[in-house]
Backbone bond lengths (Angstrom), bond angles and torsions (degrees), N, CA, C in turn:
res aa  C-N    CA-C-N  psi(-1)  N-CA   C-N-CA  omega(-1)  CA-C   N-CA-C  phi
1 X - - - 1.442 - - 1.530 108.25 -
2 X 1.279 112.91 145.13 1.668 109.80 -166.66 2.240 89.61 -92.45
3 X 1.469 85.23 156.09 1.603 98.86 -169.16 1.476 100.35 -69.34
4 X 1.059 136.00 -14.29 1.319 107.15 156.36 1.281 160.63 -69.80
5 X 1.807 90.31 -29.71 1.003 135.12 -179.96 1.745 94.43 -69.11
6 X 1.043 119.58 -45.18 1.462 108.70 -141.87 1.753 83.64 -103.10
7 X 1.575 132.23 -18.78 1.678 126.37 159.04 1.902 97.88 -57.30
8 X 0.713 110.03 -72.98 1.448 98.37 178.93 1.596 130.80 -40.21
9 X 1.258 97.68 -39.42 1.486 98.43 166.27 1.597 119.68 -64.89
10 X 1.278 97.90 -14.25 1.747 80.66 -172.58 1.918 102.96 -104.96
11 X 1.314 110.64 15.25 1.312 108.98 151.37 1.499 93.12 93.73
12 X 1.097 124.08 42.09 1.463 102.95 173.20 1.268 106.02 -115.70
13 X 1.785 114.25 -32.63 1.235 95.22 -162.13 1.754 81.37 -155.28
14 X 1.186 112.24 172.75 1.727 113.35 -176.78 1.620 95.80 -105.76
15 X 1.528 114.41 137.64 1.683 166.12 136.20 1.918 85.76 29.77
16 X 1.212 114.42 -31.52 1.763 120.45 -151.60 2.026 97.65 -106.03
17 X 1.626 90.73 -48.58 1.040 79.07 -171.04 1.970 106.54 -101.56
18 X 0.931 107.87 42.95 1.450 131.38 -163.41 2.060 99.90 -115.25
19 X 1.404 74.81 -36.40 1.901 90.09 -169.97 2.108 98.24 -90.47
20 X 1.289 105.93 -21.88 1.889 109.86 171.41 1.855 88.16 -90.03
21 X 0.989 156.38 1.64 1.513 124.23 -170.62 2.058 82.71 -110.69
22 X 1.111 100.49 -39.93 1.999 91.74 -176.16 1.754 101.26 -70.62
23 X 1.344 124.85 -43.25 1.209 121.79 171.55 1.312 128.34 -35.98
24 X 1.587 109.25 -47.19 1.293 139.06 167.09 1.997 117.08 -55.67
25 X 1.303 87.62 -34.13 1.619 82.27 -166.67 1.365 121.81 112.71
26 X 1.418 125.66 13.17 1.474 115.18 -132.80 1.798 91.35 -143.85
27 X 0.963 99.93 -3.07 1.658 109.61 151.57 1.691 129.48 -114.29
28 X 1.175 115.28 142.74 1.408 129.01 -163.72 1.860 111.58 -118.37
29 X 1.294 118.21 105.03 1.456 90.93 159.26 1.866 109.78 -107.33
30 X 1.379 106.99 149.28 1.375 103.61 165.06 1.443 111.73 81.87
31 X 1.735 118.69 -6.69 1.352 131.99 -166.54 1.031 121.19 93.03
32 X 1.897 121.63 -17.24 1.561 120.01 160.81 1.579 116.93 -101.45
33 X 1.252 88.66 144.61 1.750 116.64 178.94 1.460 86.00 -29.63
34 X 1.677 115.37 171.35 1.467 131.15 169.02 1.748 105.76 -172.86
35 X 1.125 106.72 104.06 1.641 124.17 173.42 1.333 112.76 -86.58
36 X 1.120 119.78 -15.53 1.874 112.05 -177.77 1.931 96.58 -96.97
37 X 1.373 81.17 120.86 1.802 89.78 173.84 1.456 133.39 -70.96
38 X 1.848 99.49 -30.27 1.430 117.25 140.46 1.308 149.29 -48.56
39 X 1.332 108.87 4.91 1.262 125.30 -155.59 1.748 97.33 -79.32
40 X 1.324 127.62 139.94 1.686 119.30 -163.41 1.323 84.46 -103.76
41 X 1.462 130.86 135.58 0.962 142.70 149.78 1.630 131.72 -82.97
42 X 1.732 99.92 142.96 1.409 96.81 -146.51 1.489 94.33 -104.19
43 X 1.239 138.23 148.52 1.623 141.88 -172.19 1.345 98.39 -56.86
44 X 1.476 139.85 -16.12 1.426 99.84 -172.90 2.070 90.24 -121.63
45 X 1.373 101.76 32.92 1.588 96.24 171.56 1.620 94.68 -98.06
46 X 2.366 82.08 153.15 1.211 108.82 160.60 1.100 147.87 -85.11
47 X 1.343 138.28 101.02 1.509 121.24 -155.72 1.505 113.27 -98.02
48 X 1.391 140.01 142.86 1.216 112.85 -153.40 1.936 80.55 -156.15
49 X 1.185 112.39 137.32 1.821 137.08 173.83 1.272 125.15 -128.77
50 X 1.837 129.99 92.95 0.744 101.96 -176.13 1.979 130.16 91.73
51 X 1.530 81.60 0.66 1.570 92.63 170.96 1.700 106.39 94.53
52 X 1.646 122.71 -10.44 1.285 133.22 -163.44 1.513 116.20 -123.09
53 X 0.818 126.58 118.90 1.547 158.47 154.33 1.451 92.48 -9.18
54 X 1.540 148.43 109.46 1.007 138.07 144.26 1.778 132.15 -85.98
55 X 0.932 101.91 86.68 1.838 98.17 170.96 1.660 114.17 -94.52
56 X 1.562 82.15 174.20 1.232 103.26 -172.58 1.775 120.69 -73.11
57 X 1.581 139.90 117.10 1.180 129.86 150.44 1.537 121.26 -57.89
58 X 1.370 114.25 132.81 1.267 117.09 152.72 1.516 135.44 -71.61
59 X 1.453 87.17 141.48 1.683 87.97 -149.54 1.454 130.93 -68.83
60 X 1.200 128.61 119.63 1.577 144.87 -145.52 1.461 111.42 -101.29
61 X 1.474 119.92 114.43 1.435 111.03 -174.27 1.855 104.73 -129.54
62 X 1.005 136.33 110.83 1.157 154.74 172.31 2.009 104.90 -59.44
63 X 1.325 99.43 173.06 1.585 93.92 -164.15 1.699 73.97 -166.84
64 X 1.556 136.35 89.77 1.736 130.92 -171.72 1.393 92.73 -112.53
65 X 1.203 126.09 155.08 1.251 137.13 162.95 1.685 98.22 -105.76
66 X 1.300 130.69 93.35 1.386 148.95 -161.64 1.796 107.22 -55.93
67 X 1.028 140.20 79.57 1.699 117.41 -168.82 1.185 97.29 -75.16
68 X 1.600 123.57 173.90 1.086 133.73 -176.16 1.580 119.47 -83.21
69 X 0.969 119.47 160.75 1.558 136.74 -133.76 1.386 138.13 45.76
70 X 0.846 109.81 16.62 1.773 127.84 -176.21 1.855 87.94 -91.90
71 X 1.476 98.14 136.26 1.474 114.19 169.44 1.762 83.52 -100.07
72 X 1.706 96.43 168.86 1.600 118.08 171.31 1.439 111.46 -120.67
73 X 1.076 117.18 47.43 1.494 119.07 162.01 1.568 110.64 -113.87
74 X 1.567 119.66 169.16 1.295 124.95 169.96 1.545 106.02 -58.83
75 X 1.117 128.66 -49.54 1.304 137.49 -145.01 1.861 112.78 -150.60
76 X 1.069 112.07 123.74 1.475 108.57 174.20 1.352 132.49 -141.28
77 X 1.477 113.41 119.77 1.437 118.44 -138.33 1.721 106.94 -82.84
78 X 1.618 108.92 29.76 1.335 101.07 175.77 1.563 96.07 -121.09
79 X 1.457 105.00 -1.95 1.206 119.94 171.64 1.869 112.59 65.37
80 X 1.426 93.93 53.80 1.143 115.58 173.54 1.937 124.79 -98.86
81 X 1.051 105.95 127.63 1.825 100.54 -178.80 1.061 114.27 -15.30
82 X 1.416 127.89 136.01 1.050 114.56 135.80 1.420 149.95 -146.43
83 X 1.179 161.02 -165.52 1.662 133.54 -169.66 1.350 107.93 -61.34
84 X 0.973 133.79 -12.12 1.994 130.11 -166.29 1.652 87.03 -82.27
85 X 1.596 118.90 -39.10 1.393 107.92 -165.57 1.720 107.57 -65.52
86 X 1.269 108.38 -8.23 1.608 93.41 173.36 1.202 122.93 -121.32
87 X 1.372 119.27 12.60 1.481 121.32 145.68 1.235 125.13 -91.24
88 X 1.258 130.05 134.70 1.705 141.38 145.14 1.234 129.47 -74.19
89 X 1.707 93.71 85.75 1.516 109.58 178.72 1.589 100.08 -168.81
90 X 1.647 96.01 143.98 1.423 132.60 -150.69 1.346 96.29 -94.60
91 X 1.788 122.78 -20.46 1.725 112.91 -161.40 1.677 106.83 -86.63
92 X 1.116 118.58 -164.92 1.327 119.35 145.33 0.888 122.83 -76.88
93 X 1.350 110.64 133.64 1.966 97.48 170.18 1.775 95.95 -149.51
94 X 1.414 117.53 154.10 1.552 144.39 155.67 1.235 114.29 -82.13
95 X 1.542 114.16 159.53 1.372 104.94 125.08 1.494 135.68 -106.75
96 X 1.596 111.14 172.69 1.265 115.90 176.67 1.654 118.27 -72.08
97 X 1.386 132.46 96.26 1.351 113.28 -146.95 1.402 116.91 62.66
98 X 1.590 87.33 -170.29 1.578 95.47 -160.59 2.192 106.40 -154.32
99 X 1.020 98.85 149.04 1.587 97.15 167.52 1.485 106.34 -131.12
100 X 1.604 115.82 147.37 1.299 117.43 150.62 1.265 128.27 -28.50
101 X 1.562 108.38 147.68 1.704 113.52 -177.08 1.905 102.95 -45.75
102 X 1.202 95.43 -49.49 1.945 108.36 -160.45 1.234 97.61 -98.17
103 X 1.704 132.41 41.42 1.638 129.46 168.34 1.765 93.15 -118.88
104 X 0.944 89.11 151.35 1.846 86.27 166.02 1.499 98.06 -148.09
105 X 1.720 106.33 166.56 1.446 118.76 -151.90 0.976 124.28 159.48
106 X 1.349 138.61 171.40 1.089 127.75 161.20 1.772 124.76 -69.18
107 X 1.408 115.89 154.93 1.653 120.50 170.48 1.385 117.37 -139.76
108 X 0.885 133.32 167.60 1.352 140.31 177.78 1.443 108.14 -120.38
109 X 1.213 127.62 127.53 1.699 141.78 -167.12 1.629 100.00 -131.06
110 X 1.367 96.89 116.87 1.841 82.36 166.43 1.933 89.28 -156.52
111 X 1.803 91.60 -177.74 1.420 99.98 177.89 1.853 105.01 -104.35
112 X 1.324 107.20 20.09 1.361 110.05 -166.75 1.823 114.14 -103.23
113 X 1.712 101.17 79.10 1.632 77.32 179.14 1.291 141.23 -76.86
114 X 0.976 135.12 15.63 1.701 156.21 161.54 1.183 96.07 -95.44
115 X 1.403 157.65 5.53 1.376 129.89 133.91 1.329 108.66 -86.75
116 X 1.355 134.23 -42.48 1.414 139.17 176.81 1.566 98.96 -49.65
117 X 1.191 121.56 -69.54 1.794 116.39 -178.05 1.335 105.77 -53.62
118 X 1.425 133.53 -30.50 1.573 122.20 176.99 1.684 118.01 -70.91
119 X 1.357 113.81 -19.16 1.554 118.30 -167.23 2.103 87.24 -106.51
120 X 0.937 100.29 -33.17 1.657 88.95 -174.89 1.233 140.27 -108.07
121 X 1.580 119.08 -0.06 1.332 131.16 141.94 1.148 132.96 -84.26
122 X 1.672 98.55 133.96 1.377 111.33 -162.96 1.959 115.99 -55.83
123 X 1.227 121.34 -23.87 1.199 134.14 -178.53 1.936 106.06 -52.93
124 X 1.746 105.55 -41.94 1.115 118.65 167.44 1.778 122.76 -64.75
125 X 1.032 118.44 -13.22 1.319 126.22 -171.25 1.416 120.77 19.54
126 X 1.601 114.22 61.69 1.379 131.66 160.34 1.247 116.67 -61.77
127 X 0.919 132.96 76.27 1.926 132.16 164.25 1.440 112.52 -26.16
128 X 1.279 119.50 116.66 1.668 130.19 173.56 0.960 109.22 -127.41
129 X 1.435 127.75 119.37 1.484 145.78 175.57 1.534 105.49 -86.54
130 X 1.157 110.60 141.79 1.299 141.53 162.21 1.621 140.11 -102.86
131 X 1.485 115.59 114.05 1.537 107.80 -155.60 1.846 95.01 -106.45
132 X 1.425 127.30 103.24 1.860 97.23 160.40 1.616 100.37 -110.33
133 X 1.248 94.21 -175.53 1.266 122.58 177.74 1.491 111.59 -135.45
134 X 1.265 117.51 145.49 1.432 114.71 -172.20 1.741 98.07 -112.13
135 X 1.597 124.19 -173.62 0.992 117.69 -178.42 1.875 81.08 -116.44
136 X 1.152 142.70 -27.28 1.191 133.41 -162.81 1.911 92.61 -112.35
137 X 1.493 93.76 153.17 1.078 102.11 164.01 1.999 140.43 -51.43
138 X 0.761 152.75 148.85 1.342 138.66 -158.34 1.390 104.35 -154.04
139 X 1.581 107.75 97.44 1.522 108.98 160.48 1.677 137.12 -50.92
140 X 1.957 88.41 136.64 1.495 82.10 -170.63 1.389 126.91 -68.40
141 X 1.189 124.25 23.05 1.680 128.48 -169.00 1.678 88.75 -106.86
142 X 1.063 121.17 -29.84 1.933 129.70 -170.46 1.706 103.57 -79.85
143 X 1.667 108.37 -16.82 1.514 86.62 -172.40 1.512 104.92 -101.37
144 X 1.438 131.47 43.73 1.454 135.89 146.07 1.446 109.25 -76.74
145 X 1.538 100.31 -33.78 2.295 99.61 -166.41 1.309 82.95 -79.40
146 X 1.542 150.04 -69.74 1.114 161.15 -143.94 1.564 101.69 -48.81
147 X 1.126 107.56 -59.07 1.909 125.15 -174.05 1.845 91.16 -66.98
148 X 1.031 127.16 -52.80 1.859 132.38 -160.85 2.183 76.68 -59.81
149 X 1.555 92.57 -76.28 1.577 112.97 -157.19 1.342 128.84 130.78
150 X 1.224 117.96 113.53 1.791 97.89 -172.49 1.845 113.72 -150.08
């Protein structure tokens, strides 16, 4: 697994900025410095950040039924709810997609970004259905604009 790949995997930091901390100097395998981000790591190397042992988490996938008012970001600077506040867990994690504050539903939460990029880029062409419900009735001649979007 190339060292970036596998700093990111262990939740500290994402794939990009994984490739600025070896650039930097600021990763170690084996006890020596290592600047190439490509570098393939071998099963019995040490990777070390910061004075600390980095391993690998196993990979964590959530299944939330989202209620409403919950934002889907890590963090939100109006300091509004959001899904992290109702899980108990220490790793990083996303979600897969996203819903409005006031949609609720199901989501997918994990620390796995190569499954998240496999279910949510369009290149992948994962089919995702969509269920609403309205509170008013909705003629069937209106649900061509509805399906287009407008």
């Amino acid at each position: 697994m190339r060292l970036n790949k596998y700093i990111a995997k262990t939740g500290i930091t994402s794939r990009r900025k994984a490739d600025l901390l070896i650039q930097n100097g600021l990763i170690q395998i084996n006890g020596k410095v290592v600047t190439n981000f490509g570098y393939a790591l071998n099963s019995d190397d040490i990777v070390m950040y910061n004075g600390k042992v980095l391993s690998l988490d196993s990979d964590i996938v959530y299944l939330l039924n989202k209620p409403k008012g919950y934002v889907c970001s890590n963090t939100d600077k109006y300091n509004k709810k959001t899904i992290f506040d109702l899980i108990d867990c220490d790793s990083r994690l996303f979600t897969v997609g996203r819903l409005d504050r006031d949609t609720t539903g199901v989501l997918l939460i994990t620390n796995n970004g190569d499954l998240s990029y496999k279910l949510t880029h369009p290149k992948h062409q994962v089919e995702k259905k969509y269920y609403a419900t309205s509170k008013i009735d909705i003629d069937n001649k209106n649900l061509a604009k509805i399906k287009k979007g407008f």
